[in-house]
Every structure is written in C-alpha cells, then in structure tokens.
N, CA, C and O atoms as a printed pandas DataFrame, in Angstrom:
     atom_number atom_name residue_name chain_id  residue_number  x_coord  y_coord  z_coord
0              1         N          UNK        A               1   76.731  102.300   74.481
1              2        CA          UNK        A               1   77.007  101.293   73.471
2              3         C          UNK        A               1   78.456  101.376   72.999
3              4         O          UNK        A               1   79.137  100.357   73.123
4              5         N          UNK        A               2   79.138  102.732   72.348
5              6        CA          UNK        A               2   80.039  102.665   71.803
6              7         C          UNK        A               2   81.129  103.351   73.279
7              8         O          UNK        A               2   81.874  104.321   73.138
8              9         N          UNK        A               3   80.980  102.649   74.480
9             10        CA          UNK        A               3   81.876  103.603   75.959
10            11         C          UNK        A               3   83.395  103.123   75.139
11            12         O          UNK        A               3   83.742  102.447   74.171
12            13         N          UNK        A               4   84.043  104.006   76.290
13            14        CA          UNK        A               4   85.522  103.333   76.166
14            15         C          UNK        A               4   85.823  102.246   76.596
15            16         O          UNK        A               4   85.158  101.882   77.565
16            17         N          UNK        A               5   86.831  101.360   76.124
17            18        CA          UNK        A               5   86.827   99.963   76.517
18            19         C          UNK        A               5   87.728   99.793   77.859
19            20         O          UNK        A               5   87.456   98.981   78.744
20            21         N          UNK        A               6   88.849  100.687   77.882
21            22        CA          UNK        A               6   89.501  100.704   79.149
22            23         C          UNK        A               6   89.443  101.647   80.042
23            24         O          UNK        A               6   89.404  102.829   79.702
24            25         N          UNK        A               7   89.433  101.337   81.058
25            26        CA          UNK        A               7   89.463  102.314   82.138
26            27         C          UNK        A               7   90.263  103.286   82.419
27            28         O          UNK        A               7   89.978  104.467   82.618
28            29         N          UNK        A               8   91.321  102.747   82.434
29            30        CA          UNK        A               8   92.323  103.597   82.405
30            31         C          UNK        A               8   92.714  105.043   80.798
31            32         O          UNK        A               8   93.243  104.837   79.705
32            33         N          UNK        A               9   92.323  105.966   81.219
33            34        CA          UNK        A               9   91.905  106.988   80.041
34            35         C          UNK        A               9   93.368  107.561   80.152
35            36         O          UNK        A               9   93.337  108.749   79.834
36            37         N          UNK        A              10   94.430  107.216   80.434
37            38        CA          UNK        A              10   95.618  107.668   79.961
38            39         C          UNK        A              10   96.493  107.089   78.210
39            40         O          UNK        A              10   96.043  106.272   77.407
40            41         N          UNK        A              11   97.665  107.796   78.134
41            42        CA          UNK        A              11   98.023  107.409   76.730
42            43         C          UNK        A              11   98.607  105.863   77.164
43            44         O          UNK        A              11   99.053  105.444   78.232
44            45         N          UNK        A              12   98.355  105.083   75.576
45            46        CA          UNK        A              12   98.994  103.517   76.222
46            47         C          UNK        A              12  100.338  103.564   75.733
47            48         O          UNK        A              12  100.689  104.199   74.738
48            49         N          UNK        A              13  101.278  102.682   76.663
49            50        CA          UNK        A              13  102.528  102.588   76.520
50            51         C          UNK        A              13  103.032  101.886   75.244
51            52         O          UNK        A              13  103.161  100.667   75.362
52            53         N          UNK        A              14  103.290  102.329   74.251
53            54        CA          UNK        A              14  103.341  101.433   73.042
54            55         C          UNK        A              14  104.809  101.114   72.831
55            56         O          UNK        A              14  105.325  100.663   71.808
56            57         N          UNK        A              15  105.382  101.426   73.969
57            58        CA          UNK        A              15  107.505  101.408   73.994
58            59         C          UNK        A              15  107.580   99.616   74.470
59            60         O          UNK        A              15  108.592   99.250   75.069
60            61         N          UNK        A              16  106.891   98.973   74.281
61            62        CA          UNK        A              16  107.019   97.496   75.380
62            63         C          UNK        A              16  106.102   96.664   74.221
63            64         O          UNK        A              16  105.265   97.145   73.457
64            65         N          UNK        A              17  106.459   95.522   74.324
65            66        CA          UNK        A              17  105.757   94.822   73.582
66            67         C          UNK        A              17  104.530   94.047   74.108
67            68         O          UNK        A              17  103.905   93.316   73.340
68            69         N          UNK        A              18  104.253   94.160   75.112
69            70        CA          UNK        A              18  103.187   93.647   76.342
70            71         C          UNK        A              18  102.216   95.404   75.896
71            72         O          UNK        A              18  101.105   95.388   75.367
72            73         N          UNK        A              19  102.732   96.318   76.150
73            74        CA          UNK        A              19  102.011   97.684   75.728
74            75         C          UNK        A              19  101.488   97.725   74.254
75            76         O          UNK        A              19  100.575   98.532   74.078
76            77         N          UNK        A              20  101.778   97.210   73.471
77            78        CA          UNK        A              20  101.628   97.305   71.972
78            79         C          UNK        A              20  100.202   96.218   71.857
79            80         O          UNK        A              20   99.150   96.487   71.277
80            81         N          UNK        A              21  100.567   94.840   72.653
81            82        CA          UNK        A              21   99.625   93.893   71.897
82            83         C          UNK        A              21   98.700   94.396   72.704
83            84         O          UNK        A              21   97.596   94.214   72.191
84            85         N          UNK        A              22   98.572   95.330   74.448
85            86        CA          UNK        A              22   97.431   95.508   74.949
86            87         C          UNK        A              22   96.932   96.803   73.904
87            88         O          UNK        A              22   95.735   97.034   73.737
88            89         N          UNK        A              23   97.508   97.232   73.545
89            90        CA          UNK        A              23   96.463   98.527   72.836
90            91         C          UNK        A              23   95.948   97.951   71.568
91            92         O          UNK        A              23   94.942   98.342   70.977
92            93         N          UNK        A              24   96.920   96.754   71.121
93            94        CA          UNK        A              24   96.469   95.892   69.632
94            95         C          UNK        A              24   94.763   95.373   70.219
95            96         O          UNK        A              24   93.813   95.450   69.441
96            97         N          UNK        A              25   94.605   94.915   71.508
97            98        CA          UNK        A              25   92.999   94.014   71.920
98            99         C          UNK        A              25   92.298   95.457   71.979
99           100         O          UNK        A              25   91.220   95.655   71.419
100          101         N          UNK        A              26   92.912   96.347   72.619
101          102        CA          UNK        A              26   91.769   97.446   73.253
102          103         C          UNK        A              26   91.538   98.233   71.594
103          104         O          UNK        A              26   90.429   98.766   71.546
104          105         N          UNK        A              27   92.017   98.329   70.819
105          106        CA          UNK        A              27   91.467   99.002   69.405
106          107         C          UNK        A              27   90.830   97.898   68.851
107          108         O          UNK        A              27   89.905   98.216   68.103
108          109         N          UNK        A              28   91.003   96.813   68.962
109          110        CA          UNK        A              28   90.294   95.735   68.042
110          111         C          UNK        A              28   88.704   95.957   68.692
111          112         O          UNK        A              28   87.729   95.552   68.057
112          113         N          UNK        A              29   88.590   96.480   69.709
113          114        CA          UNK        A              29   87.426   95.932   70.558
114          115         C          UNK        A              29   86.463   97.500   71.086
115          116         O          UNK        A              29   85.914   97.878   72.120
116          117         N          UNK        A              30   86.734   98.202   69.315
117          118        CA          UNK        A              30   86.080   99.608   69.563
118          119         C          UNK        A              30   85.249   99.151   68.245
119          120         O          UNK        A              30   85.872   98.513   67.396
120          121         N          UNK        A              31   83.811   99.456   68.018
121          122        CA          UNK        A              31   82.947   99.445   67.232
122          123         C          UNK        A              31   82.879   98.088   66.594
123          124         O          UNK        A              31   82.847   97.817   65.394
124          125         N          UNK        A              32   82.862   97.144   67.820
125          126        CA          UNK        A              32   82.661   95.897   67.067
126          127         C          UNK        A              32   81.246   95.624   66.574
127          128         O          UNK        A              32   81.150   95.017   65.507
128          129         N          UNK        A              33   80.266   95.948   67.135
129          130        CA          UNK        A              33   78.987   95.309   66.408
130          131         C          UNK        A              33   78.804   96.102   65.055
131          132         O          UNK        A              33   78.335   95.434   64.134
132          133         N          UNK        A              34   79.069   97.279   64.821
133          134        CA          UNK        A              34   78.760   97.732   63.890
134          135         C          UNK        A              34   79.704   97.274   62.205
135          136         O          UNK        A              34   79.315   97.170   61.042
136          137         N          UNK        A              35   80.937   97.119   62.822
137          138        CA          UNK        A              35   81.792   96.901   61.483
138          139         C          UNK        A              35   81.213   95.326   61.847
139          140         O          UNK        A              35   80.542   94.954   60.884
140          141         N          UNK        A              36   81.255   94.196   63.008
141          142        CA          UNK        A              36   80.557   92.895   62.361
142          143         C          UNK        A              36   79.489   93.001   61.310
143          144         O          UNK        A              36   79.722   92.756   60.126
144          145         N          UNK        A              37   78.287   93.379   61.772
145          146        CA          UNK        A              37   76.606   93.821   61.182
146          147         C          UNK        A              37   77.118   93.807   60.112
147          148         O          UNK        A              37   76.746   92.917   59.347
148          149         N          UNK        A              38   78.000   94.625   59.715
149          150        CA          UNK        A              38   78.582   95.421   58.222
150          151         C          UNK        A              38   78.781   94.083   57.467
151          152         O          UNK        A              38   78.123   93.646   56.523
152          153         N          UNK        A              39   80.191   93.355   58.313
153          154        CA          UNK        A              39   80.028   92.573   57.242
154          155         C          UNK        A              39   79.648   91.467   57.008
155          156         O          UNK        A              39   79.984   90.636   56.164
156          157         N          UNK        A              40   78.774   91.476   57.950
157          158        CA          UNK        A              40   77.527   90.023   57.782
158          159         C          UNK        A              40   76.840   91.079   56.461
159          160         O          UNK        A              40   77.061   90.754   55.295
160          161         N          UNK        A              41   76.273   91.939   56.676
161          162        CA          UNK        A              41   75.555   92.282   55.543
162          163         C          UNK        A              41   75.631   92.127   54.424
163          164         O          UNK        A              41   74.784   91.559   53.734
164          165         N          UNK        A              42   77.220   92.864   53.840
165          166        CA          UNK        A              42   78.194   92.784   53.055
166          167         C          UNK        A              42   78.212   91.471   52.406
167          168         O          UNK        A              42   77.815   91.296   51.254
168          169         N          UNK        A              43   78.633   90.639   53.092
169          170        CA          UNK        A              43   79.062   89.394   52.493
170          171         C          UNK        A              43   77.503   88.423   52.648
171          172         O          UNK        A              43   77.610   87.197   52.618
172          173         N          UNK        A              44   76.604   88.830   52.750
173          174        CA          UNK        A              44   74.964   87.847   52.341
174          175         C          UNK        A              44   74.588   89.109   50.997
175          176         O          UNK        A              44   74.011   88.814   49.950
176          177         N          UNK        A              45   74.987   90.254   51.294
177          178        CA          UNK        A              45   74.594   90.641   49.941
178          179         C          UNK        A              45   75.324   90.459   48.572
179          180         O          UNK        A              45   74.727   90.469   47.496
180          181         N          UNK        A              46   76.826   90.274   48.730
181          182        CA          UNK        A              46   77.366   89.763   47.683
182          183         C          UNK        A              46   77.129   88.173   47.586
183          184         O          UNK        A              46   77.405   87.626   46.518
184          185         N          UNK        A              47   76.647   87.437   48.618
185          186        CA          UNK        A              47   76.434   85.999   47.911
186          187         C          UNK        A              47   74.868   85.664   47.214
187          188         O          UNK        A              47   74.393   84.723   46.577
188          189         N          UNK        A              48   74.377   86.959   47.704
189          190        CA          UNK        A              48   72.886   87.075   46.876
190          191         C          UNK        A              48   73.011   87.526   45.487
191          192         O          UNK        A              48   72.501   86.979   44.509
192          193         N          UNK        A              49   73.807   88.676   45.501
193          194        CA          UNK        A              49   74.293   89.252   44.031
194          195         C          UNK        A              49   74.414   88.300   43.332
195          196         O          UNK        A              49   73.622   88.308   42.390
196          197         N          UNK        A              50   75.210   87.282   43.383
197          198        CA          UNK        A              50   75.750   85.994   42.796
198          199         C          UNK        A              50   75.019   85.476   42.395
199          200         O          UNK        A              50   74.842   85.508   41.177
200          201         N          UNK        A              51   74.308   84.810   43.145
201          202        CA          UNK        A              51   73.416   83.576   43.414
202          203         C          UNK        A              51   72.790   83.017   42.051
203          204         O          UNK        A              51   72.848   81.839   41.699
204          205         N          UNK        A              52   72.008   84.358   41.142
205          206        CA          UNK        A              52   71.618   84.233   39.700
206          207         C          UNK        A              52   72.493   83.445   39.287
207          208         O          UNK        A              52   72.036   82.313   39.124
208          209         N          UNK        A              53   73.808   83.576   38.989
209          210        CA          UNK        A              53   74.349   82.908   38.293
210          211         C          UNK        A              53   74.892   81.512   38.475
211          212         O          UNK        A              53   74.890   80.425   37.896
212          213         N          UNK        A              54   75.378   82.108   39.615
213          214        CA          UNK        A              54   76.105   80.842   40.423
214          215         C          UNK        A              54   75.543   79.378   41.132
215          216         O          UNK        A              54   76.103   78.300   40.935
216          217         N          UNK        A              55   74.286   79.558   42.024
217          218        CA          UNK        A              55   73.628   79.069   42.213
218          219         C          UNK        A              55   72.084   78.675   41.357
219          220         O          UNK        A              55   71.549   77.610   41.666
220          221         N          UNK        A              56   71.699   79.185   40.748
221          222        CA          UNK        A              56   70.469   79.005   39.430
222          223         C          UNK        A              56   69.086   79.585   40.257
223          224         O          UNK        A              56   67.953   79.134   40.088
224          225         N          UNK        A              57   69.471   80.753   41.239
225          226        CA          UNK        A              57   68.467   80.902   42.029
226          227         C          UNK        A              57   67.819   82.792   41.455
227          228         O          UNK        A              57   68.337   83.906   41.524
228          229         N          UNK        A              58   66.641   82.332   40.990
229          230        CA          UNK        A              58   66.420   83.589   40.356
230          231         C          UNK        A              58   64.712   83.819   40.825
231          232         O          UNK        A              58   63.948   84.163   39.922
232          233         N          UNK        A              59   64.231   83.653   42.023
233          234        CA          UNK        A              59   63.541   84.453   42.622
234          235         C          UNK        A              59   63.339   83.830   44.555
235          236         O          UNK        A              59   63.304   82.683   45.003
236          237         N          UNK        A              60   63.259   84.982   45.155
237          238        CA          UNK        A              60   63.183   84.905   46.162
238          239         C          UNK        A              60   61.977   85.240   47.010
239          240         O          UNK        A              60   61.994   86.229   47.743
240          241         N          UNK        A              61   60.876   84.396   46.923
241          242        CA          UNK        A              61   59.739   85.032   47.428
242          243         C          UNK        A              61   59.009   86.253   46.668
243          244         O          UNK        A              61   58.518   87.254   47.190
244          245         N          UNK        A              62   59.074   85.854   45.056
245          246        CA          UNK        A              62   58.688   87.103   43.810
246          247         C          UNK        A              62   59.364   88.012   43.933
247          248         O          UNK        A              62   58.893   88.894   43.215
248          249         N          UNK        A              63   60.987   88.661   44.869
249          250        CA          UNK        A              63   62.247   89.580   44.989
250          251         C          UNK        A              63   63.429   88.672   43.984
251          252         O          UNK        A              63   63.733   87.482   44.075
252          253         N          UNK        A              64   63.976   89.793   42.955
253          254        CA          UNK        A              64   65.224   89.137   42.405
254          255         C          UNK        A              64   66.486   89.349   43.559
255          256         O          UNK        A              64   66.768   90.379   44.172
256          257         N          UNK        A              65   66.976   88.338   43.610
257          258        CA          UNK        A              65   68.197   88.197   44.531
258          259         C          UNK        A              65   69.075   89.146   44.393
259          260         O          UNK        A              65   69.642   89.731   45.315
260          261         N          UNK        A              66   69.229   89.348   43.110
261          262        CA          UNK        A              66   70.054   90.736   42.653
262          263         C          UNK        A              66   69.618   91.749   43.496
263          264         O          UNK        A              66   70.530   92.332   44.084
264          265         N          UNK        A              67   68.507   92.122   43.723
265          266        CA          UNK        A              67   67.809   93.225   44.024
266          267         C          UNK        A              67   68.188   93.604   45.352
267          268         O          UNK        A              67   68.322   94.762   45.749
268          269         N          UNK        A              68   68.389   92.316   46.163
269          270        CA          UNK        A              68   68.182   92.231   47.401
270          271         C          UNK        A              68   69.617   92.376   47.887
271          272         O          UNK        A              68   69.936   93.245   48.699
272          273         N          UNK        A              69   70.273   91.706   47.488
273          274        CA          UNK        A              69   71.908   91.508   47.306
274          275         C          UNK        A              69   72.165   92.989   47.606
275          276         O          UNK        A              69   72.859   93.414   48.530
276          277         N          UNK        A              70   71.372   93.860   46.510
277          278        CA          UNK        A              70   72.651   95.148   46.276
278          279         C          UNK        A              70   71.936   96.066   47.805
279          280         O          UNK        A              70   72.510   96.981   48.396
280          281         N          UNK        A              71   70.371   95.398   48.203
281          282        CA          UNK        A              71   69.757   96.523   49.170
282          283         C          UNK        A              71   70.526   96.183   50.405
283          284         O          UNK        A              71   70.762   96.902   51.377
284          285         N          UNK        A              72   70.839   95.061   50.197
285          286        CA          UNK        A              72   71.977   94.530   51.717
286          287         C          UNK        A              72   73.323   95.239   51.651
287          288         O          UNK        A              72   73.976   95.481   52.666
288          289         N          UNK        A              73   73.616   95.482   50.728
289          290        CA          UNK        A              73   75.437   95.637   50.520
290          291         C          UNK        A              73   75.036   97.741   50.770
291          292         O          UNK        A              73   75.678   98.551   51.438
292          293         N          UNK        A              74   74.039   97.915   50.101
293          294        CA          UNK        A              74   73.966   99.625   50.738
294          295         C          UNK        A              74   73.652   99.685   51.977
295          296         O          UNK        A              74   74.265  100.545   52.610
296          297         N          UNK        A              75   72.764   98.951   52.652
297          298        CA          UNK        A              75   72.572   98.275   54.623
298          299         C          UNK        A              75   73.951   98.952   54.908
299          300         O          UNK        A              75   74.240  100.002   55.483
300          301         N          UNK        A              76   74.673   98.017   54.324
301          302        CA          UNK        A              76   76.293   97.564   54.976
302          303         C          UNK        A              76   77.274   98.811   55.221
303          304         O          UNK        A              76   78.014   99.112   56.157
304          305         N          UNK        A              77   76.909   99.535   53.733
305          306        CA          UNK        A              77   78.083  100.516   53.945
306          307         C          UNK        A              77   78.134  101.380   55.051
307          308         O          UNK        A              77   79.162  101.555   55.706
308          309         N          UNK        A              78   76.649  102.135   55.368
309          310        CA          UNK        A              78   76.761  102.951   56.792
310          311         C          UNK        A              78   77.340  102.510   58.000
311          312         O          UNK        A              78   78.022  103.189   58.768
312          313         N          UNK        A              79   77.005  101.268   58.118
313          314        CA          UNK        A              79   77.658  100.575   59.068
314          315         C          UNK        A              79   79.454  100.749   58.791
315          316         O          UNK        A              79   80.176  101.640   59.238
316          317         N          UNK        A              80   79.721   99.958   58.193
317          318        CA          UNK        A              80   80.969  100.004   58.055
318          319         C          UNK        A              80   82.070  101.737   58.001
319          320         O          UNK        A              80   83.262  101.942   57.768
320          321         N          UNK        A              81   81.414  102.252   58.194
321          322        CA          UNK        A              81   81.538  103.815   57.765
322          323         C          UNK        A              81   81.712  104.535   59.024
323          324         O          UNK        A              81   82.659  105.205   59.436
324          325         N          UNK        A              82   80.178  104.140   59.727
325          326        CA          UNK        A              82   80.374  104.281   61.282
326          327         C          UNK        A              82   81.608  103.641   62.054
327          328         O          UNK        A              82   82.164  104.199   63.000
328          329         N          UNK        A              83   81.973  102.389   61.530
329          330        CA          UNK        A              83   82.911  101.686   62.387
330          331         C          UNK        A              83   84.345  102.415   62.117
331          332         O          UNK        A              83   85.261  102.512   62.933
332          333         N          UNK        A              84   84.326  102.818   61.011
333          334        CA          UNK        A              84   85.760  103.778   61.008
334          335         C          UNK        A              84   86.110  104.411   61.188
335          336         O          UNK        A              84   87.282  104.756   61.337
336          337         N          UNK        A              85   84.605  105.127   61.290
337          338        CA          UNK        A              85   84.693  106.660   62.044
338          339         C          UNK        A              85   84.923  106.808   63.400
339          340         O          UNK        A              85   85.447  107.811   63.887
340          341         N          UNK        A              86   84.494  105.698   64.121
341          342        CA          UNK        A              86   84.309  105.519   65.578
342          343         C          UNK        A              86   85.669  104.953   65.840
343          344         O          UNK        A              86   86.023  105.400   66.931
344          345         N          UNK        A              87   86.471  104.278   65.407
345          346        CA          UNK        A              87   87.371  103.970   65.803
346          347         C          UNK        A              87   88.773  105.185   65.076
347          348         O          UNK        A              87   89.895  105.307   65.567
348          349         N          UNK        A              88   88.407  105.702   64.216
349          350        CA          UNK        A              88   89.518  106.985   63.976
350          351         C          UNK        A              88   89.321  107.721   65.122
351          352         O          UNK        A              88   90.361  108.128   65.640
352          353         N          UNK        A              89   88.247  108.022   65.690
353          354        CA          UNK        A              89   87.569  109.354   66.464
354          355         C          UNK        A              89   88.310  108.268   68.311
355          356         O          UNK        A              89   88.476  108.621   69.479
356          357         N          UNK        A              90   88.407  107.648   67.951
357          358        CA          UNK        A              90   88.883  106.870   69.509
358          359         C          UNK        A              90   90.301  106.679   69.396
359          360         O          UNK        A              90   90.837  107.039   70.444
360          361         N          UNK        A              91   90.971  106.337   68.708
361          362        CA          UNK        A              91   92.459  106.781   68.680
362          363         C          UNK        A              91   92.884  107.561   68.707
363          364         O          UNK        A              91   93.904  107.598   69.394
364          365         N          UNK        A              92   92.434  108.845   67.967
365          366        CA          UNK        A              92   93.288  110.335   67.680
366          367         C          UNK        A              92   92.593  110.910   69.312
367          368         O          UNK        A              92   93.145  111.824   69.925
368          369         N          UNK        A              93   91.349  110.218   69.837
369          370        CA          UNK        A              93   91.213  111.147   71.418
370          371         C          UNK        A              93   92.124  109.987   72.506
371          372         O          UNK        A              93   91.843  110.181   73.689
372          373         N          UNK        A              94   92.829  109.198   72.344
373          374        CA          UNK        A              94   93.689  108.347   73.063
374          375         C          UNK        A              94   94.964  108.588   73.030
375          376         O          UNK        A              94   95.613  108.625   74.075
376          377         N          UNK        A              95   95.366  108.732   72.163
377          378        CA          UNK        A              95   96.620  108.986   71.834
378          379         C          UNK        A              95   97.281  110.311   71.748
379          380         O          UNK        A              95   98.482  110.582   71.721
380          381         N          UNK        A              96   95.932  111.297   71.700
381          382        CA          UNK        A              96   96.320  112.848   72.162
382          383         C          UNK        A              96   96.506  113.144   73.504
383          384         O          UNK        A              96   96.902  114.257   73.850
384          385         N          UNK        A              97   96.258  112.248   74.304
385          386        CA          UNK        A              97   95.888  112.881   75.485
386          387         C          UNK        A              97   97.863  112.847   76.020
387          388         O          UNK        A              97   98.443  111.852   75.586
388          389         N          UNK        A              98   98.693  113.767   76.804
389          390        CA          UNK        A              98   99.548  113.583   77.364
390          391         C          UNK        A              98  100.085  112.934   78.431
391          392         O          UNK        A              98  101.280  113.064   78.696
C-alpha cells in the first residue's frame, strides 16, 4: 500500500530544476489515501460541528451533529498523523541514501 513510488531508489538530483519538480510529484504522491481520508473526514466533521448553528440542523437520525462532527474530526487525526509520519520516514530514507 504505502511501496515506494519510484523505482529508481537512488538520491534525487535536486541541482536542476526538471530534478526538483520530479522529486516535488514523487513526495506529493507518498501517503496519499491516508492524508486524503483525513481530510475528507476533517472537513465533514467540521461542517457537521457547524451545522447546529449554521444550517438549523439539530438532529441526525436521534445523533446531535455536534456529536458526530467531533467523532469524525478524532477519525481524522490518526490519519493525518500517519500521513506525516509516512512521508517524514520516506524522505529522511531518500535523501540519506549516498
């Protein structure tokens, strides 16, 4: 799930500007489902948080939206947590290598 994205397991050339934007796609494209998930979660649980007020919506199937809002936005954080971790832990082993 989380492999390396390029094949080539050497350090990337970041002296070239063709080298920079390829390592700019290949880091963008480490732990994507998990930081997405995150913030799909994230952002339906803060528009649930809201919703009481904002929208006049104050029950959801006998669940307060509030309730639900905040159980989505704690969903979110592991995720998002994982995604940083996974992508710190994939640079510092990319960029060490000689």
């Amino acid at each position: 799930m989380f492999d390396h994205p390029s094949p080539d397991l050497s350090r990337p050339d970041l002296s070239t500007k063709q080298g920079r934007k390829a390592w700019r796609h290949e880091y963008r494209m480490v732990a994507v489902r998990p930081r997405r998930w995150g913030l799909w979660l994230l952002t339906a649980g803060f528009l649930l948080l809201l919703s009481p007020s904002a929208f006049g919506l104050h029950s959801i199937m006998g669940w307060s939206p509030s309730l639900i809002g905040m159980a989505l936005m704690v969903a979110a954080t592991p995720l998002l947590i994982a995604g940083a971790v996974l992508r710190r832990r994939y640079r510092r082993g990319r960029l060490a290598k000689p």
